[in-house]
VOGU-3710 file (C-alpha; in Angstrom, 3 decimals, decimal comma):
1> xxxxxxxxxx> 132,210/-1,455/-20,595  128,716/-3,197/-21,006  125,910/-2,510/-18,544  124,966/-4,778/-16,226  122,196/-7,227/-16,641  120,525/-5,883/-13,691  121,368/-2,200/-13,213  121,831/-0,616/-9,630  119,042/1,009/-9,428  116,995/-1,836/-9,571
11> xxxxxxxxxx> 119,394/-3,757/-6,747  118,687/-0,711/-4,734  115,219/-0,988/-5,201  114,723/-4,285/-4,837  116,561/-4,439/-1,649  114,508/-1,675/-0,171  111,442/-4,024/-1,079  112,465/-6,719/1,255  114,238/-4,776/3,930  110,771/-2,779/3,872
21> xxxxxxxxxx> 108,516/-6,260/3,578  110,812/-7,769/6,637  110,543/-4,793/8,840  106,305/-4,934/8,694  106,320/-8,330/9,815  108,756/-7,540/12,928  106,611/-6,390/15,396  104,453/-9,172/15,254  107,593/-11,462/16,061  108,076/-9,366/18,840
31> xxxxxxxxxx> 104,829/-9,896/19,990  103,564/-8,498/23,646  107,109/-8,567/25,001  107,382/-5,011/24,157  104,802/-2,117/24,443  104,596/-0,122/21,290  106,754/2,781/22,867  109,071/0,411/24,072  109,394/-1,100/20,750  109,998/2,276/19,387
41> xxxxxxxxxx> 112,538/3,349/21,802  114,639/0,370/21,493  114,274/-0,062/17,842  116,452/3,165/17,389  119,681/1,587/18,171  118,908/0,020/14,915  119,035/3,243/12,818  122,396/4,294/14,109  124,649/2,478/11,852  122,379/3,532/8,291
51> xxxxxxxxxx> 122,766/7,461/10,058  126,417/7,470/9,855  126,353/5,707/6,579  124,410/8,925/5,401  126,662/10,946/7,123  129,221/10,280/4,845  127,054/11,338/1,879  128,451/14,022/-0,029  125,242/15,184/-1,464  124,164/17,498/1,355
61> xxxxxxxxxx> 122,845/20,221/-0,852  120,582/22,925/-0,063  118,937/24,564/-2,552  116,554/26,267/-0,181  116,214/27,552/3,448  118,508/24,733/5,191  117,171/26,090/8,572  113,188/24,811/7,306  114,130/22,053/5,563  116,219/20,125/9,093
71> xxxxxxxxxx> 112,659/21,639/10,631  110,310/19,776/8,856  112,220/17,238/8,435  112,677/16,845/12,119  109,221/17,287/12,833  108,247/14,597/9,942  110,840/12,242/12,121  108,957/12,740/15,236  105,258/12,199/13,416  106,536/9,234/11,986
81> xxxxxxxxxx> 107,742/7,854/15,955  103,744/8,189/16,681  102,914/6,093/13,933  105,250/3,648/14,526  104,303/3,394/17,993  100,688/2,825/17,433  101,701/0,631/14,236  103,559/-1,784/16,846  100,714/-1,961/19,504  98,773/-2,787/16,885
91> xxxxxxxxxx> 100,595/-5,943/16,027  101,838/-6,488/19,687  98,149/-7,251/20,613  97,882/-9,836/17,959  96,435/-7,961/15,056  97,294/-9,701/11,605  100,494/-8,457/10,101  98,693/-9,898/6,786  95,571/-6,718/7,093  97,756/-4,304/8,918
101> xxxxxxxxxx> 100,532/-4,235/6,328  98,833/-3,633/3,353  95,804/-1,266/4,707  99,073/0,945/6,648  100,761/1,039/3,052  98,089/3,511/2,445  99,262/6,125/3,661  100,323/7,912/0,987  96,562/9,074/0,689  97,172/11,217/3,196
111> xxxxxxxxxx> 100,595/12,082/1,869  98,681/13,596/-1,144  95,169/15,178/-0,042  97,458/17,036/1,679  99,494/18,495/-0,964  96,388/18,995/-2,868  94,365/21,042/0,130  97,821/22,804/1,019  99,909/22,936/-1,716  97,605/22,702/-4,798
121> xxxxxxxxxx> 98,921/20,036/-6,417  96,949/18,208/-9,169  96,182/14,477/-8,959  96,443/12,412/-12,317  93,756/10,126/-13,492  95,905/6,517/-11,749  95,837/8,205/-8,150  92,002/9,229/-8,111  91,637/5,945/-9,321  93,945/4,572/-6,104
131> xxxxxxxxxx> 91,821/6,815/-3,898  88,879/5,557/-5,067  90,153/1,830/-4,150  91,750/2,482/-1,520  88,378/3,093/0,142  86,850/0,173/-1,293  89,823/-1,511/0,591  89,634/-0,233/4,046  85,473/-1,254/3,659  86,668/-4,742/3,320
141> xxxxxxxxxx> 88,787/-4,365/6,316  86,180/-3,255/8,272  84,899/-7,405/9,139  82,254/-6,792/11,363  82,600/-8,804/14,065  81,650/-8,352/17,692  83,748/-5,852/18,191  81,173/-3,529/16,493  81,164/-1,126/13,410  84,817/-0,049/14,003
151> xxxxxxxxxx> 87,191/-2,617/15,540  90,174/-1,480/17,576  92,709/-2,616/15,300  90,978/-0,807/12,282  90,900/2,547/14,411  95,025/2,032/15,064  95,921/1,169/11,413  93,292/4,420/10,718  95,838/6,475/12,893  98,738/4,766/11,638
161> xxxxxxxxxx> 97,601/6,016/7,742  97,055/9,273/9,692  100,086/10,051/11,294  102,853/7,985/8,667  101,105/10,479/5,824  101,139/13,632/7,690  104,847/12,679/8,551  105,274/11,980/4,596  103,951/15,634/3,406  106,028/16,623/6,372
171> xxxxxxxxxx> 108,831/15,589/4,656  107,557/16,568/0,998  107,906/20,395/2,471  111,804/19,597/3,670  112,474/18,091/0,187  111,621/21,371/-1,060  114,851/23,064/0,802  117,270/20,542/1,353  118,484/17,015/-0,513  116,631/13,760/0,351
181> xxxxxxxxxx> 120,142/12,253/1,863  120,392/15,482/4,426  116,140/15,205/4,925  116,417/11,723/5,679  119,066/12,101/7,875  117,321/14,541/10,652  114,416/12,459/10,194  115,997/9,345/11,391  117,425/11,600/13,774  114,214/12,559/15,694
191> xxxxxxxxxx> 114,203/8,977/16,862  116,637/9,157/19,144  115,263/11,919/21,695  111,518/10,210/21,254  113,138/6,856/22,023  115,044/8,537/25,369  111,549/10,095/26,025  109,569/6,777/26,333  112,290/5,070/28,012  112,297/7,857/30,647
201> xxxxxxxxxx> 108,504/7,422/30,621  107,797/3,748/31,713  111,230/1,237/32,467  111,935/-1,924/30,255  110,259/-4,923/31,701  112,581/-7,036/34,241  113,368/-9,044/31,763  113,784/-9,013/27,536  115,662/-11,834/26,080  118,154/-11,774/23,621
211> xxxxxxxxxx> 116,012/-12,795/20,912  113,690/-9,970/21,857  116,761/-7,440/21,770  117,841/-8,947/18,341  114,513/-8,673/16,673  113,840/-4,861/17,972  116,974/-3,867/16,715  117,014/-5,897/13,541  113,563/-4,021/12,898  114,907/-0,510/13,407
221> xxxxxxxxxx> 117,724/-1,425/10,774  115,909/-2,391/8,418  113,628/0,605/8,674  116,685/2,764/7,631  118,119/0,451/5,455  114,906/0,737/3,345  114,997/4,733/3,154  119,212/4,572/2,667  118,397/1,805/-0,409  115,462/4,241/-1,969
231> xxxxxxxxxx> 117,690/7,221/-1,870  120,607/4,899/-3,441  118,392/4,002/-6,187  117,483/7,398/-7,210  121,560/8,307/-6,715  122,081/5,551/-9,676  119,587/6,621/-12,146  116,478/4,543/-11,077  113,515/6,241/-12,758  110,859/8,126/-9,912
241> xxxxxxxxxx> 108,247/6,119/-12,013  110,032/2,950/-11,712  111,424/2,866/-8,583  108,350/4,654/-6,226  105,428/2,107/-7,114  108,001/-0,687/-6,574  109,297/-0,290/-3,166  105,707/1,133/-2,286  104,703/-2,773/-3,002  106,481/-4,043/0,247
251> xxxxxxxxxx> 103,751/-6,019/1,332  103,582/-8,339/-1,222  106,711/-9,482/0,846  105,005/-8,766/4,525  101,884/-10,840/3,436  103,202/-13,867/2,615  105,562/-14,334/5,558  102,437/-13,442/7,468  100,793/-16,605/6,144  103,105/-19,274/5,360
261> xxxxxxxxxx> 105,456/-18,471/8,531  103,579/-16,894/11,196  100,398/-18,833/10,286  97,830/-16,355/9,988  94,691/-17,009/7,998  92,414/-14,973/6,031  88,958/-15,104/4,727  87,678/-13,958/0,903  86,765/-10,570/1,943  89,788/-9,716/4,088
271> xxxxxxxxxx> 91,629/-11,091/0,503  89,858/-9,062/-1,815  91,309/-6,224/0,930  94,789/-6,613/0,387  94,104/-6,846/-2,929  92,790/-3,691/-3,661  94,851/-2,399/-1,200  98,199/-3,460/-3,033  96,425/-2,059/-5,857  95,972/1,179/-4,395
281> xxxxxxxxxx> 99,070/1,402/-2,866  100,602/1,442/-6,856  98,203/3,402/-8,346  98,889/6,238/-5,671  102,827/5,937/-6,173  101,782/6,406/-9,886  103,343/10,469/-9,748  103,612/12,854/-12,905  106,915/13,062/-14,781  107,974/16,649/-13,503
291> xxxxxxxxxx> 107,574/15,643/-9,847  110,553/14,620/-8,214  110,840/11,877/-5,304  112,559/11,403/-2,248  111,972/8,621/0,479  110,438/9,132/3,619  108,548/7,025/5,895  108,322/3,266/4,846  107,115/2,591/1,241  106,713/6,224/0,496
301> xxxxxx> 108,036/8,471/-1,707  107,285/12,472/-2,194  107,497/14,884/-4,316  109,090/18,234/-4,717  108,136/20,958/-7,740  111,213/21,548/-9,504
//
């Protein structure tokens, strides 16, 4: 039997590109109906249906310490709530999706200084070059306006690179005891108690519509739809070279919904921006041929030494 014209892994991928891209743009929809811990919190109900699709996977492997590989990978979940949180005030305030997409892709910087402080791991020539942009890139984001030298919304997407790539190396340590479908798993699973937590915290405003309910939920889906599609893609032979820099380019679906169908605008420095930060983004997903990656947060992938 003749392989397909367009094999799986490349579905998978592509799939996890838009689900990814769609998901960005979500919050902004949203808008200032829900705070960012609502948004959170009610997003989960979302995630449910791609858990119990993983827990059906039979590749549950451990290979390590089980016990410090649900850890981290728990503790990457509940990192990666923070983020999210402060990633959705961001846009609930009216920041544009078409900056804040792109210049939160970068996280993986912080995915990898950290394995190189902590773990020792050697950068190749493509991701110095990434770093190197990618702080060329958040300069251009920094518009100075009268908001000062550091706007609010530049601080939040600052903590939002922050906390997603902590949660990423997080993640990068459970990888290194269990399999990506079992990491993945717990970390979806740490939403649930954060999302009971800021629920508990501060009650629902009197009144969210059913568009409101659809969107929030619709956004937490297609978080874990994105992770479930990466892991899929790896599960049918896509390439770690291939398949990491691709979904990492998500935004180059975010951005243009941003502009044609939200109507944001953006000058020719905030451009050059996303530009360099889509660059970046690629050049940091560029990893070496013996590393090994697994999803994590969005548009991320780790690695674990063999």
């Amino acid at each position: 039997m003749s392989d397909p014209v367009i094999p799986r892994w490349l579905r998978w991928s592509v799939l996890a590109l838009l689900t990814w891209g769609v998901w960005a743009v979500m919050a902004r929809l949203i808008g200032d109906t829900l705070s960012g811990a609502h948004n959170q919190a009610l997003s989960t109900l979302g995630i449910i249906p791609v858990m119990v699709a993983l827990g059906f996977s039979k590749r549950f492997s451990a290979p390590g310490n089980r016990r410090r590989g649900i850890i981290f990978a728990l503790v990457s979940g509940a990192v990666s709530c923070l983020g999210n949180v402060v990633y959705y005030e961001i846009l609930s305030r009216g920041a544009k999706a078409a900056m804040i997409v792109p210049l939160t892709a970068l996280y993986p910087l912080v995915t990898i200084l950290l394995a190189l402080l902590l773990l020792k791991e050697w950068l190749n020539r493509i991701q110095i070059g990434g770093i190197l942009l990618s702080l060329v890139a958040i300069y251009l984001f920094n518009v100075q306006r009268e908001e000062g030298f550091l706007s609010g919304w530049l601080l939040g997407a600052l903590a939002t690179i922050a906390l997603w790539g902590a949660a990423g190396f997080l993640q990068k340590l459970s990888t290194n005891h269990i399999s990506g479908e079992l990491s993945t798993l717990w970390f979806l699973a740490a939403f649930i108690p954060f999302g009971v937590f800021f629920l508990l915290q501060a009650p629902l405003p009197a009144r969210v519509t059913a568009l409101t309910w659809t969107l929030v939920i619709g956004q937490g889906f297609f978080l874990a739809l994105g992770n479930y599609a990466v892991l899929a893609a790896f599960a049918d032979h896509g390439k770690a070279s291939i398949v990491a820099p691709l979904t990492a380019l998500y935004p180059v679906v975010s951005v243009p919904i941003a502009i044609c169908f939200l109507g944001e605008k953006i000058g020719a420095r905030e451009a050059g921006g996303i530009f360099l930060a889509l660059a970046s983004v690629l050049m940091l997903s560029r990893e070496g041929a013996h590393q090994n990656p697994t999803p994590t947060t969005p548009g991320q992938a780790t690695s674990n030494q063999p």
